[in-house]
mmCIF file of the N, C-alpha and C atoms, coordinates in Angstrom:
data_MODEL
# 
_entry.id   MODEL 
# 
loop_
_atom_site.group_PDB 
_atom_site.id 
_atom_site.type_symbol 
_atom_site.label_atom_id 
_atom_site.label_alt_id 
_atom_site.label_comp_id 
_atom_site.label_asym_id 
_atom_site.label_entity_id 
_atom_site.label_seq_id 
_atom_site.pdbx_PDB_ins_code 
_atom_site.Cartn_x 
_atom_site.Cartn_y 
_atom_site.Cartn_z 
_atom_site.occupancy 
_atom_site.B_iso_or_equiv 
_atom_site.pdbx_formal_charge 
_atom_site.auth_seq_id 
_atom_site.auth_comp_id 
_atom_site.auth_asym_id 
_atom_site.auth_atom_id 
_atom_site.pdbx_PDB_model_num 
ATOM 1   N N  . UNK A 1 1  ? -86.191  116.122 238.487 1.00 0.00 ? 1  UNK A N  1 
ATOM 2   C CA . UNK A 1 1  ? -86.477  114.736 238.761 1.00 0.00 ? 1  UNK A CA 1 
ATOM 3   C C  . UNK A 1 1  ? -86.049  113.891 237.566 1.00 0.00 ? 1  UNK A C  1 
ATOM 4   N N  . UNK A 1 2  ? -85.396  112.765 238.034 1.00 0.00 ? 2  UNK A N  1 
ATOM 5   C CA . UNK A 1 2  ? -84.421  111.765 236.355 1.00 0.00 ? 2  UNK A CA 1 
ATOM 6   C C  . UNK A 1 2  ? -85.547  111.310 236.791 1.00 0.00 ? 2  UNK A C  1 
ATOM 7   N N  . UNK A 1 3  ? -85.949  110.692 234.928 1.00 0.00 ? 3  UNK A N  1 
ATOM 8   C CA . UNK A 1 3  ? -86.557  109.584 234.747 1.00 0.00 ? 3  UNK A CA 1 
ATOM 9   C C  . UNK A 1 3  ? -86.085  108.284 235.211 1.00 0.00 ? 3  UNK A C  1 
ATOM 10  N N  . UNK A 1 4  ? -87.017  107.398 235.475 1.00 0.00 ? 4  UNK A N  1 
ATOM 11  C CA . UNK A 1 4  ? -86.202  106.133 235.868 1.00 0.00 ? 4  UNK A CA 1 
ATOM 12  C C  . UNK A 1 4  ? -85.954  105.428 234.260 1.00 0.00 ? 4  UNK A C  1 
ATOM 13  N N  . UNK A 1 5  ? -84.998  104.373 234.920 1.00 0.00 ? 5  UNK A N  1 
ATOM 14  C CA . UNK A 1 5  ? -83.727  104.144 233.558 1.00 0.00 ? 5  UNK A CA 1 
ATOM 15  C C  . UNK A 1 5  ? -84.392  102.412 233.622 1.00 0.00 ? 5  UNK A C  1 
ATOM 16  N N  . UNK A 1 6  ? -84.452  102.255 232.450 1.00 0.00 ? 6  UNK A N  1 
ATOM 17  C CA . UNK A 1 6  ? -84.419  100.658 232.561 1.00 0.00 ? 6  UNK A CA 1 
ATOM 18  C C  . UNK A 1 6  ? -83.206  99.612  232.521 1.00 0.00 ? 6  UNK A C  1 
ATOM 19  N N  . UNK A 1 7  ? -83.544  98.872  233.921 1.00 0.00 ? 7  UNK A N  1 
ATOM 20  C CA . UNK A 1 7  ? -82.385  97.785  233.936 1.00 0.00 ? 7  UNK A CA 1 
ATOM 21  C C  . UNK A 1 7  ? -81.909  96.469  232.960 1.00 0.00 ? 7  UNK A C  1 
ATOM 22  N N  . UNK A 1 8  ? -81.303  96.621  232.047 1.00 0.00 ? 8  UNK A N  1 
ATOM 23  C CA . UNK A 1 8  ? -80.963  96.075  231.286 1.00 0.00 ? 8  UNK A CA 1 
ATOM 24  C C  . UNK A 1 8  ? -80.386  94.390  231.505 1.00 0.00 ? 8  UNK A C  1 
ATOM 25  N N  . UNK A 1 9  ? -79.968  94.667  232.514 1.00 0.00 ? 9  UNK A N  1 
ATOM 26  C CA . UNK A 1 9  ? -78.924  93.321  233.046 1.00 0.00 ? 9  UNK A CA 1 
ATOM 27  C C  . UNK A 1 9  ? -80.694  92.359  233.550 1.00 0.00 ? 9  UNK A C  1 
ATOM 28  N N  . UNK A 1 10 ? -81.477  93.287  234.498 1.00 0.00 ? 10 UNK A N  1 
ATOM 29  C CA . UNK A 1 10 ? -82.657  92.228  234.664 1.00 0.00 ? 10 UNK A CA 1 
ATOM 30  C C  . UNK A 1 10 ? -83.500  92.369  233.391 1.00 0.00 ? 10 UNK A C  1 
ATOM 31  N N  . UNK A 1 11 ? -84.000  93.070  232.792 1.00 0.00 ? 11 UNK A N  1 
ATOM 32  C CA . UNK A 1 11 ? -84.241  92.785  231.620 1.00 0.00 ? 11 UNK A CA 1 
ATOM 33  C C  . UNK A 1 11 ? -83.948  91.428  230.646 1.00 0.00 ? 11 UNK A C  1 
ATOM 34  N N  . UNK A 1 12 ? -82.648  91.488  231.363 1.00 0.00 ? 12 UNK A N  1 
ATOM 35  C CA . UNK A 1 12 ? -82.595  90.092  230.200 1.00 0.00 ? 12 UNK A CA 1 
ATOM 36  C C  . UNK A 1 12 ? -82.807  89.252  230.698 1.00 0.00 ? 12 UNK A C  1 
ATOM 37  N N  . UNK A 1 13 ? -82.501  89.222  232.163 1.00 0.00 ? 13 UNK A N  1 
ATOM 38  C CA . UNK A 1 13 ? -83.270  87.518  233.456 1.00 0.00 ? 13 UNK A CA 1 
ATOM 39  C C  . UNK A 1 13 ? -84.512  87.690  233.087 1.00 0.00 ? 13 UNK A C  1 
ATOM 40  N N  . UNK A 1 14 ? -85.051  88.793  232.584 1.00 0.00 ? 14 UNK A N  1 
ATOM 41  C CA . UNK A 1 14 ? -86.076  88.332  232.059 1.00 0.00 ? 14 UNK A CA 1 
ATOM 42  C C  . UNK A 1 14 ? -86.419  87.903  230.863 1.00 0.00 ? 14 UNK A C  1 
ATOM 43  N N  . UNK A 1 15 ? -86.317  88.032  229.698 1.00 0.00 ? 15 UNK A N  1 
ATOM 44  C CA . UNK A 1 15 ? -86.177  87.519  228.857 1.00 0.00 ? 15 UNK A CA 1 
ATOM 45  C C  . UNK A 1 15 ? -85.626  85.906  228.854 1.00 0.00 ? 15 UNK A C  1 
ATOM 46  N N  . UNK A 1 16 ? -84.534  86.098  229.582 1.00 0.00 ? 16 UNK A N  1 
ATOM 47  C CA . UNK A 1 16 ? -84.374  84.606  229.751 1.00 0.00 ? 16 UNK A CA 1 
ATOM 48  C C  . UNK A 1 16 ? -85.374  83.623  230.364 1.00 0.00 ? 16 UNK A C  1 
ATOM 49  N N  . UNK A 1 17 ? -86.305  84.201  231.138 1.00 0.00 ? 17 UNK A N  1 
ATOM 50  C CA . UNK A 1 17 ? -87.570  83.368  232.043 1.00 0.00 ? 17 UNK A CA 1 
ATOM 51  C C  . UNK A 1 17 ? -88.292  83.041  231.212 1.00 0.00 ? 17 UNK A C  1 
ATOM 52  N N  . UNK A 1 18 ? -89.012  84.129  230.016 1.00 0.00 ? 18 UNK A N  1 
ATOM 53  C CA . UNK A 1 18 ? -89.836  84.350  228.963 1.00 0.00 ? 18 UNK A CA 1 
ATOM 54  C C  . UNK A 1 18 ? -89.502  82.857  228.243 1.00 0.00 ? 18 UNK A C  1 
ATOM 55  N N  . UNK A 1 19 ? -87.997  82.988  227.547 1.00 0.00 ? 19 UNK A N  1 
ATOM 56  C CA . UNK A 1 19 ? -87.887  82.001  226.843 1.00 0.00 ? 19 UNK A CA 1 
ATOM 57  C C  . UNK A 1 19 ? -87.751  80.724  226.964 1.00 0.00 ? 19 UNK A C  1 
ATOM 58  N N  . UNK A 1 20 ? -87.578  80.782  228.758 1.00 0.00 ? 20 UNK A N  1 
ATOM 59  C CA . UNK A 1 20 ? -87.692  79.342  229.355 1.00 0.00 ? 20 UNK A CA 1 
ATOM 60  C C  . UNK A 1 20 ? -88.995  78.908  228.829 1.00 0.00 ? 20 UNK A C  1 
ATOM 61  N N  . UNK A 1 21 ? -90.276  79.754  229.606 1.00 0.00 ? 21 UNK A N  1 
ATOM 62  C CA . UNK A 1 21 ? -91.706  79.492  229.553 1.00 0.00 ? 21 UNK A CA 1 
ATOM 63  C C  . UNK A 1 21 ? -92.363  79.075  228.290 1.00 0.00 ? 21 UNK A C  1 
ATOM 64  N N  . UNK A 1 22 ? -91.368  79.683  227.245 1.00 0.00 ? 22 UNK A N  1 
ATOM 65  C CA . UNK A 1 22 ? -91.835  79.304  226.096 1.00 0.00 ? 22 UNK A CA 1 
ATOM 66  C C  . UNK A 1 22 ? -91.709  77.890  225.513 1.00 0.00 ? 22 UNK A C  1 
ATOM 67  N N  . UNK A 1 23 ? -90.169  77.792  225.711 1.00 0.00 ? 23 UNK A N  1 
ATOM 68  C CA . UNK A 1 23 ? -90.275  76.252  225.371 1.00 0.00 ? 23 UNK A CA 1 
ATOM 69  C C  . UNK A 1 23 ? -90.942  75.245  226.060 1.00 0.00 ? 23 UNK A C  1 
ATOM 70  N N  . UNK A 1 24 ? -91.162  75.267  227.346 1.00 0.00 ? 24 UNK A N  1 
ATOM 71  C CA . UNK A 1 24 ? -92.194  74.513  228.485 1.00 0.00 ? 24 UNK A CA 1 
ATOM 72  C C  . UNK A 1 24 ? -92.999  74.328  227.663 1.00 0.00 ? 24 UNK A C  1 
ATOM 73  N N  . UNK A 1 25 ? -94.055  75.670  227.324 1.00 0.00 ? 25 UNK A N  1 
ATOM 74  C CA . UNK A 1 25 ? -95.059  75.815  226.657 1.00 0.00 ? 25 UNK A CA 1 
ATOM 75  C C  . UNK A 1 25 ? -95.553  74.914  225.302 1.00 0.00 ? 25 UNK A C  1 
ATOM 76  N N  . UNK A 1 26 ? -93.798  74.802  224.655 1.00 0.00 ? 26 UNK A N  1 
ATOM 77  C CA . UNK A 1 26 ? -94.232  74.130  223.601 1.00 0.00 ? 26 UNK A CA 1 
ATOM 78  C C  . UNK A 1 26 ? -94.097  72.430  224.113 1.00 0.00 ? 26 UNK A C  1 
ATOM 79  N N  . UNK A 1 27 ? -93.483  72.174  224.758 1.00 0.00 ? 27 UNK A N  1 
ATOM 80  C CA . UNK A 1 27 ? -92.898  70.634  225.211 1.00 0.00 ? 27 UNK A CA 1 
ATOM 81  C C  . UNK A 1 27 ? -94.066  70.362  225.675 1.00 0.00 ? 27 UNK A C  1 
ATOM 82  N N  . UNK A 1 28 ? -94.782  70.768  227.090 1.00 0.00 ? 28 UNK A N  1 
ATOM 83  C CA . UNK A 1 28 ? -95.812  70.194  227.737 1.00 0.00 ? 28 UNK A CA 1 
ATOM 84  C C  . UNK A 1 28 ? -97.169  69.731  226.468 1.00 0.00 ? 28 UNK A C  1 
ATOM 85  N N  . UNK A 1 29 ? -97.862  70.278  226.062 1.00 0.00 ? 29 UNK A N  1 
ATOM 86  C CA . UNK A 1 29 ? -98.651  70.075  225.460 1.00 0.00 ? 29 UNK A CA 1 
ATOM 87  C C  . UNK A 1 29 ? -98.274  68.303  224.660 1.00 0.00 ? 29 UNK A C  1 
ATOM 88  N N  . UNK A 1 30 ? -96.984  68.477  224.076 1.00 0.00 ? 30 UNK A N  1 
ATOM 89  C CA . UNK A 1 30 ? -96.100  67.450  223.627 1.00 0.00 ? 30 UNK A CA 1 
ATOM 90  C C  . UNK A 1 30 ? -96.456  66.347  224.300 1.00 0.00 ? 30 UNK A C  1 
ATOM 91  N N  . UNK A 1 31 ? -96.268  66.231  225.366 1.00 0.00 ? 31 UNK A N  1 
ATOM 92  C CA . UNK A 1 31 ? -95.950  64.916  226.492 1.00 0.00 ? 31 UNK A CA 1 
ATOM 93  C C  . UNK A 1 31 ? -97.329  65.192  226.953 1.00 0.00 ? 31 UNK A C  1 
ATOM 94  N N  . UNK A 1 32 ? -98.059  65.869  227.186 1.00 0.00 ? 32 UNK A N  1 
ATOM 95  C CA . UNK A 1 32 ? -99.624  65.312  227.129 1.00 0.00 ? 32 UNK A CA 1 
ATOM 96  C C  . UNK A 1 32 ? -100.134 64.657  225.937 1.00 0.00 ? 32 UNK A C  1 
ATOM 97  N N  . UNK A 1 33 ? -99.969  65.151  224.525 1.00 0.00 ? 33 UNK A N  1 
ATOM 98  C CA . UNK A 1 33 ? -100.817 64.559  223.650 1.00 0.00 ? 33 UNK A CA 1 
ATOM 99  C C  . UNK A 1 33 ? -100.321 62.528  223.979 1.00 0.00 ? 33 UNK A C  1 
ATOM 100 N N  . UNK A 1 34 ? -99.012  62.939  223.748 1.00 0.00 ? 34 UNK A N  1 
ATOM 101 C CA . UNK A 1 34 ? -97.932  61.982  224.041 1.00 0.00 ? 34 UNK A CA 1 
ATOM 102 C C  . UNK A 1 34 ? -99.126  60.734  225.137 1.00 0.00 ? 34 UNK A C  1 
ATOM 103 N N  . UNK A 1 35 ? -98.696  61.453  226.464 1.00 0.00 ? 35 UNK A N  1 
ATOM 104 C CA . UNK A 1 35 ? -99.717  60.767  227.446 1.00 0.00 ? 35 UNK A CA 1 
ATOM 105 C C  . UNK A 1 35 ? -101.083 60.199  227.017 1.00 0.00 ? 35 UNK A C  1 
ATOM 106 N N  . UNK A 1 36 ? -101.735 61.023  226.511 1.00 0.00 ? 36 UNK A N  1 
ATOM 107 C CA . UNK A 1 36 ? -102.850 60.914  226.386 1.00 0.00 ? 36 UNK A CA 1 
ATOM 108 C C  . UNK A 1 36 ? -103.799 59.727  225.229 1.00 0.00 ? 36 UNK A C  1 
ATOM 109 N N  . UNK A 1 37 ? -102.375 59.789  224.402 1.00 0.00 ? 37 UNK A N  1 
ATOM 110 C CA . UNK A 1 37 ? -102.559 58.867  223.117 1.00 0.00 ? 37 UNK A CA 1 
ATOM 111 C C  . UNK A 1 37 ? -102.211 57.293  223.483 1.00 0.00 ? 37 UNK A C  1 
ATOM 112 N N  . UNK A 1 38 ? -101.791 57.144  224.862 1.00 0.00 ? 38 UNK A N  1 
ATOM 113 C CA . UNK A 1 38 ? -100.966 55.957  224.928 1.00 0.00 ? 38 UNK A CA 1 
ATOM 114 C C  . UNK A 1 38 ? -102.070 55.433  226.645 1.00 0.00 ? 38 UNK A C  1 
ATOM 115 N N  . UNK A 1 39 ? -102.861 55.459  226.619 1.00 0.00 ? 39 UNK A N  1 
ATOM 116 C CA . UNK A 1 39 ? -103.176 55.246  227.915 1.00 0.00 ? 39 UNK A CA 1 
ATOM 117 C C  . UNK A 1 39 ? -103.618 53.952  228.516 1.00 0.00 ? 39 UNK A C  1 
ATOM 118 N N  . UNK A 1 40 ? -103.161 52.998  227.202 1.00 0.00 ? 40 UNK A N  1 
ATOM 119 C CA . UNK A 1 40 ? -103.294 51.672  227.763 1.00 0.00 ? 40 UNK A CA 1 
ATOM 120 C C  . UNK A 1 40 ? -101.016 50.716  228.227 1.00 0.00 ? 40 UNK A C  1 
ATOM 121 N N  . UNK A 1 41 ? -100.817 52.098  228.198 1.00 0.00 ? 41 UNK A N  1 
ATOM 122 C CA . UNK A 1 41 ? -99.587  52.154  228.145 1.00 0.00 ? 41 UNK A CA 1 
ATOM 123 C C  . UNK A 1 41 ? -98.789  51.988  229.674 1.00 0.00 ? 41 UNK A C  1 
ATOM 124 N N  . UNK A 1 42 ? -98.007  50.913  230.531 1.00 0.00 ? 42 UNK A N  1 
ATOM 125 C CA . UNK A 1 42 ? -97.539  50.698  231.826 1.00 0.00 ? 42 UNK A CA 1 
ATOM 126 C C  . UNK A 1 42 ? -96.942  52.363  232.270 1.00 0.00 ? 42 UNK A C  1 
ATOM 127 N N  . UNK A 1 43 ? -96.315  52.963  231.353 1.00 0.00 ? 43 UNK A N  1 
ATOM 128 C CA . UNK A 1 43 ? -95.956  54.413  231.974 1.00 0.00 ? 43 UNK A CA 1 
ATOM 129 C C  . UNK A 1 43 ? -96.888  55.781  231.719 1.00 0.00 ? 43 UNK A C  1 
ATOM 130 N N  . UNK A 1 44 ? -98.024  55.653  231.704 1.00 0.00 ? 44 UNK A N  1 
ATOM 131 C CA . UNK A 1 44 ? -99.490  56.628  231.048 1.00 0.00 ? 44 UNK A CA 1 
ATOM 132 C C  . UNK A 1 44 ? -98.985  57.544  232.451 1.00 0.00 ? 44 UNK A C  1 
ATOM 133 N N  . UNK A 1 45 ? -99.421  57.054  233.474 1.00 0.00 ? 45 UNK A N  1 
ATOM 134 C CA . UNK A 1 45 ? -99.305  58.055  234.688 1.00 0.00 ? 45 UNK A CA 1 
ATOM 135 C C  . UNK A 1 45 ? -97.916  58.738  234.819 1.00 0.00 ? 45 UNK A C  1 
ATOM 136 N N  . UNK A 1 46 ? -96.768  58.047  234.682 1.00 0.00 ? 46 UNK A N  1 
ATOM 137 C CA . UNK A 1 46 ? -96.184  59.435  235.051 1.00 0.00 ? 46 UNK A CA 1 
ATOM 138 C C  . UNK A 1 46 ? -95.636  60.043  233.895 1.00 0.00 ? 46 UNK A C  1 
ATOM 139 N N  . UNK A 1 47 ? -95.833  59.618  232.918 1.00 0.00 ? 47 UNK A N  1 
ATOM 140 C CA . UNK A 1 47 ? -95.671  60.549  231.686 1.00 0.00 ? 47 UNK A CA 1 
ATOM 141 C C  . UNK A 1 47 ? -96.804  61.692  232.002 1.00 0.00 ? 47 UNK A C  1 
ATOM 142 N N  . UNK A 1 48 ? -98.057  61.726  232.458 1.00 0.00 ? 48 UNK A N  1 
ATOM 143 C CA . UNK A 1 48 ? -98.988  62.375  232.506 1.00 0.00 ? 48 UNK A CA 1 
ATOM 144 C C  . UNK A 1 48 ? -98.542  63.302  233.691 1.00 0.00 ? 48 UNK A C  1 
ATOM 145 N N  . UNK A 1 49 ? -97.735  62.753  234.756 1.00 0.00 ? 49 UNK A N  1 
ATOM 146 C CA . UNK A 1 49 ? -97.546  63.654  235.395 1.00 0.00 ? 49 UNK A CA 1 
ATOM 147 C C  . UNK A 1 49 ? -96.861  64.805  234.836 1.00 0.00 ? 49 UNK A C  1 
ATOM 148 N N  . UNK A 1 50 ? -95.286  64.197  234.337 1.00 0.00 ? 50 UNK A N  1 
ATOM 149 C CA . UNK A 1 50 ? -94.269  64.885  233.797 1.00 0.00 ? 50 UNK A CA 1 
ATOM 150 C C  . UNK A 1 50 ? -95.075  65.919  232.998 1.00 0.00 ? 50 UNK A C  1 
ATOM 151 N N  . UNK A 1 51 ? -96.077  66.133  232.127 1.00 0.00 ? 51 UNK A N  1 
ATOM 152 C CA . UNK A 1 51 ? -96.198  66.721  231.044 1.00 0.00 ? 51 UNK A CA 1 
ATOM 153 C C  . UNK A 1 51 ? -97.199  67.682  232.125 1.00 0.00 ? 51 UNK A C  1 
ATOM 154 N N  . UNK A 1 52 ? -97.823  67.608  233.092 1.00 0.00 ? 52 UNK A N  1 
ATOM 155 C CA . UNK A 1 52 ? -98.354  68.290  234.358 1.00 0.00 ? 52 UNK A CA 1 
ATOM 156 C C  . UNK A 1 52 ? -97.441  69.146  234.727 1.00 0.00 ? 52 UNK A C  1 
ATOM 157 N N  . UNK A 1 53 ? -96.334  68.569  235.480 1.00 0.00 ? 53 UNK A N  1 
ATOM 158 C CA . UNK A 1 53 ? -95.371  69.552  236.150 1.00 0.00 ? 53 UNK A CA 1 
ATOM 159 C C  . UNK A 1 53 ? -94.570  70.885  235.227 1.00 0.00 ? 53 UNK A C  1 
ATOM 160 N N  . UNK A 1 54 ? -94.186  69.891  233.794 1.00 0.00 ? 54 UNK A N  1 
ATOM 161 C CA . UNK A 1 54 ? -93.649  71.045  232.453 1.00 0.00 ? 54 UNK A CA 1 
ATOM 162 C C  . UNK A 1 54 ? -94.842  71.929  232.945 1.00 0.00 ? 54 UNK A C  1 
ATOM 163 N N  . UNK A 1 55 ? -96.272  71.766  232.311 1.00 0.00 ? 55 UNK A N  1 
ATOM 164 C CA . UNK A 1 55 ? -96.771  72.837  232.292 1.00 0.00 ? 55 UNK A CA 1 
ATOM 165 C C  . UNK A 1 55 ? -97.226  73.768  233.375 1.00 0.00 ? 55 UNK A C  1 
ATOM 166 N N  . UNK A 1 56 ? -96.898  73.191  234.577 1.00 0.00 ? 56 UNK A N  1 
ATOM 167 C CA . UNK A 1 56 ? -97.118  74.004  235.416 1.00 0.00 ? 56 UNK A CA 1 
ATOM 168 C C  . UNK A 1 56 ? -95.620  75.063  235.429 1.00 0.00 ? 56 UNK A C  1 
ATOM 169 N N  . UNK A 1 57 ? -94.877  74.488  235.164 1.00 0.00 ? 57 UNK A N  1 
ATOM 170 C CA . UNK A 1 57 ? -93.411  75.262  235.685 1.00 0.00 ? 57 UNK A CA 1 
ATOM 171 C C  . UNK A 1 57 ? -93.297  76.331  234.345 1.00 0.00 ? 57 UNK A C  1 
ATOM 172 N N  . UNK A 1 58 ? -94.267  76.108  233.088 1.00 0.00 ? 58 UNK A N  1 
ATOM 173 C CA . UNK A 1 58 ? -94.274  76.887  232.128 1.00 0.00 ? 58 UNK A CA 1 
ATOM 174 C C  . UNK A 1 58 ? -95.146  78.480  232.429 1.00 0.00 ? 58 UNK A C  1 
ATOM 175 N N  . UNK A 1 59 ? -96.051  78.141  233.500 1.00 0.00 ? 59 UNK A N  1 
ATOM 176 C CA . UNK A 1 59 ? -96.680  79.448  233.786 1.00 0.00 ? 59 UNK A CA 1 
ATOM 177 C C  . UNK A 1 59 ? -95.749  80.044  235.020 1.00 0.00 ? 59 UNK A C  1 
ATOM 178 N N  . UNK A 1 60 ? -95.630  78.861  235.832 1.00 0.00 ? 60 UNK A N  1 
ATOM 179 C CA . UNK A 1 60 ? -94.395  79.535  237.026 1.00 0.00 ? 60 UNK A CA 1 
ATOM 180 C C  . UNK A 1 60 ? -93.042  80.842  236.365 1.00 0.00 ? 60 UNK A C  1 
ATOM 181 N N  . UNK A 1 61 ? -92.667  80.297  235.283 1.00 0.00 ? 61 UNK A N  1 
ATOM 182 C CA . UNK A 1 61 ? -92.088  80.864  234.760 1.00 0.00 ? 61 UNK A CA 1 
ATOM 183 C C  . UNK A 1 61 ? -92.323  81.871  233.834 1.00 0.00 ? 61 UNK A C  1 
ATOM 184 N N  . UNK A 1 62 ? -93.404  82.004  233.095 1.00 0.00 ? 62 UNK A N  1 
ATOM 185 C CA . UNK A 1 62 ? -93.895  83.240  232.544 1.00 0.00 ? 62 UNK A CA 1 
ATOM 186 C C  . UNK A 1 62 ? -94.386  84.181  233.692 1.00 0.00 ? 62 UNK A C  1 
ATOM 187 N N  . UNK A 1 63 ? -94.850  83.943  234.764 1.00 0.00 ? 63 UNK A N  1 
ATOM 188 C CA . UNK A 1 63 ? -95.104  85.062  235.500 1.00 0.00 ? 63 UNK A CA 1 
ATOM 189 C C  . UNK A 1 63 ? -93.851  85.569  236.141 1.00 0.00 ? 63 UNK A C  1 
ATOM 190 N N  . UNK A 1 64 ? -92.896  84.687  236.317 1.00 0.00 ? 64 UNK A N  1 
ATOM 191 C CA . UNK A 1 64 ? -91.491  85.577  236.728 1.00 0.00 ? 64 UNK A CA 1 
ATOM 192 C C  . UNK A 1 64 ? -90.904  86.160  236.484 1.00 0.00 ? 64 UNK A C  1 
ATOM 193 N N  . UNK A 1 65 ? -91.064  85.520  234.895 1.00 0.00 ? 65 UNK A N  1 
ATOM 194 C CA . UNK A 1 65 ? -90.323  86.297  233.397 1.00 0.00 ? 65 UNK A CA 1 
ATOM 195 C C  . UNK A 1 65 ? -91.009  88.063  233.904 1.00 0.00 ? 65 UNK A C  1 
ATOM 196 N N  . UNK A 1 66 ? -92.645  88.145  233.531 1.00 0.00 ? 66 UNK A N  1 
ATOM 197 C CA . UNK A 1 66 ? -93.378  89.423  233.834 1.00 0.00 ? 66 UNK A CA 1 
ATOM 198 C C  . UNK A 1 66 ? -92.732  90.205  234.465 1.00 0.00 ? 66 UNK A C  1 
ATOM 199 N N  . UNK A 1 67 ? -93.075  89.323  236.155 1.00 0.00 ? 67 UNK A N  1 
ATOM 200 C CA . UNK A 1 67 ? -92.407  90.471  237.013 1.00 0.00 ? 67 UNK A CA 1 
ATOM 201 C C  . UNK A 1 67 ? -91.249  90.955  236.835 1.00 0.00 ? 67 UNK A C  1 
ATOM 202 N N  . UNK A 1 68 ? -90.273  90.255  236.522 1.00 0.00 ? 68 UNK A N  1 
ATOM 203 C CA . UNK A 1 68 ? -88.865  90.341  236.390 1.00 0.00 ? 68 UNK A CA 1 
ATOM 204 C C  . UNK A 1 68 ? -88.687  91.436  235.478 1.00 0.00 ? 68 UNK A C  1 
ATOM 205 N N  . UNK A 1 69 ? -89.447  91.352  234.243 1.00 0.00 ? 69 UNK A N  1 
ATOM 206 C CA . UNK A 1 69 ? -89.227  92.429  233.301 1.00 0.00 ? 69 UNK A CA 1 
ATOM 207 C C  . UNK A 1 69 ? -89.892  94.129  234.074 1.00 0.00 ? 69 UNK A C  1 
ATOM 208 N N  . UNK A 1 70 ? -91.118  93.702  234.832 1.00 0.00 ? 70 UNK A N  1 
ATOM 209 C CA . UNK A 1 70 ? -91.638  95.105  235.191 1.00 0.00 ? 70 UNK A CA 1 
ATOM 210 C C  . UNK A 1 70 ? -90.847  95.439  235.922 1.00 0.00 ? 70 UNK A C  1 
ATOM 211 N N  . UNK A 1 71 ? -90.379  94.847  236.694 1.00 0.00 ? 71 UNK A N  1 
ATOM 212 C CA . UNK A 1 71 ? -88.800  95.854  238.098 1.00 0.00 ? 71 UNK A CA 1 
ATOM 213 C C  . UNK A 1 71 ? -88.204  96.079  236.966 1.00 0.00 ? 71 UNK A C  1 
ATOM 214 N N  . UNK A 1 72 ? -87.784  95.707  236.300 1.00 0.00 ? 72 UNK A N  1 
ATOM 215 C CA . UNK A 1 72 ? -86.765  96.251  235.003 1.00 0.00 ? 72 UNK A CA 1 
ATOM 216 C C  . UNK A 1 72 ? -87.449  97.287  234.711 1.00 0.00 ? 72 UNK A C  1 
ATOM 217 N N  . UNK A 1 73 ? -88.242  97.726  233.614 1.00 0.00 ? 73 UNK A N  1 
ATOM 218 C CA . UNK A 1 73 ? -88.815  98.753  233.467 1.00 0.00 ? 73 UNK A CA 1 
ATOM 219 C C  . UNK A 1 73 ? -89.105  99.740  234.534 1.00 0.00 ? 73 UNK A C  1 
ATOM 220 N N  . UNK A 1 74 ? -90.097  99.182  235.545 1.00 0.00 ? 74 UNK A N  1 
ATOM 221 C CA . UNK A 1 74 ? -90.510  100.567 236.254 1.00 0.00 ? 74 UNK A CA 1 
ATOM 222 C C  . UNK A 1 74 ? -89.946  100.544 237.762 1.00 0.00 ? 74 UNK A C  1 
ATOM 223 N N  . UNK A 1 75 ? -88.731  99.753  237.793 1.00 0.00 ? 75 UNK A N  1 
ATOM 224 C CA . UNK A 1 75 ? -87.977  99.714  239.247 1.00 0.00 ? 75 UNK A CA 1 
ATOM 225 C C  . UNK A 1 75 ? -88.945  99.079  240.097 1.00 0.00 ? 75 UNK A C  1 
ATOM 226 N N  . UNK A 1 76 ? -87.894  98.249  241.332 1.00 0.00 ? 76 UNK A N  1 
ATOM 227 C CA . UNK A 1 76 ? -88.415  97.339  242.464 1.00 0.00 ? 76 UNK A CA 1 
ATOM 228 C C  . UNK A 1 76 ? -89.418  98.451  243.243 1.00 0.00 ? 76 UNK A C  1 
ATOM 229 N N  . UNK A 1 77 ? -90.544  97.888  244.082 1.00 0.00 ? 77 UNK A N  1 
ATOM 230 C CA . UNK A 1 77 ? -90.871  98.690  245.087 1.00 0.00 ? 77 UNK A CA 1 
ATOM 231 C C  . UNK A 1 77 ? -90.878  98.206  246.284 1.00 0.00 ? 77 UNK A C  1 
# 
């Protein structure tokens, strides 16, 4: 019985997801403090959104990054 082999090529789509999520990670927080400091400000709301959606698309993307890396490692099922 071969061991299973790790996929290298998704490996790195993953990595690449990872490092998406990361910068999200660092930006969102950004454009909230951002938002948050300015709230007598005509654009408060959708700056507040924007810095919402970054961080949502920052976990969207770390969990894809995950999966993406585990089919890499331990193959699709």
């Amino acid at each position: 019985m071969e061991p299973n082999r790790t996929d290298k090529k998704l490996l790195g789509k993953g990595v690449q997801y990872m490092a998406i999520a990361l910068i999200c990670m660092f930006i969102s927080p950004v454009v909230l403090h951002s938002s948050f400091k300015n709230q007598d400000h005509p654009y408060y709301i959708p700056v507040l959104i924007v810095g919402l959606v970054i961080g949502g698309f920052a976990i969207f993307m770390a969990f894809r990054g995950l999966k993406t890396m585990m089919d890499a490692f331990f193959g699709k099922k």
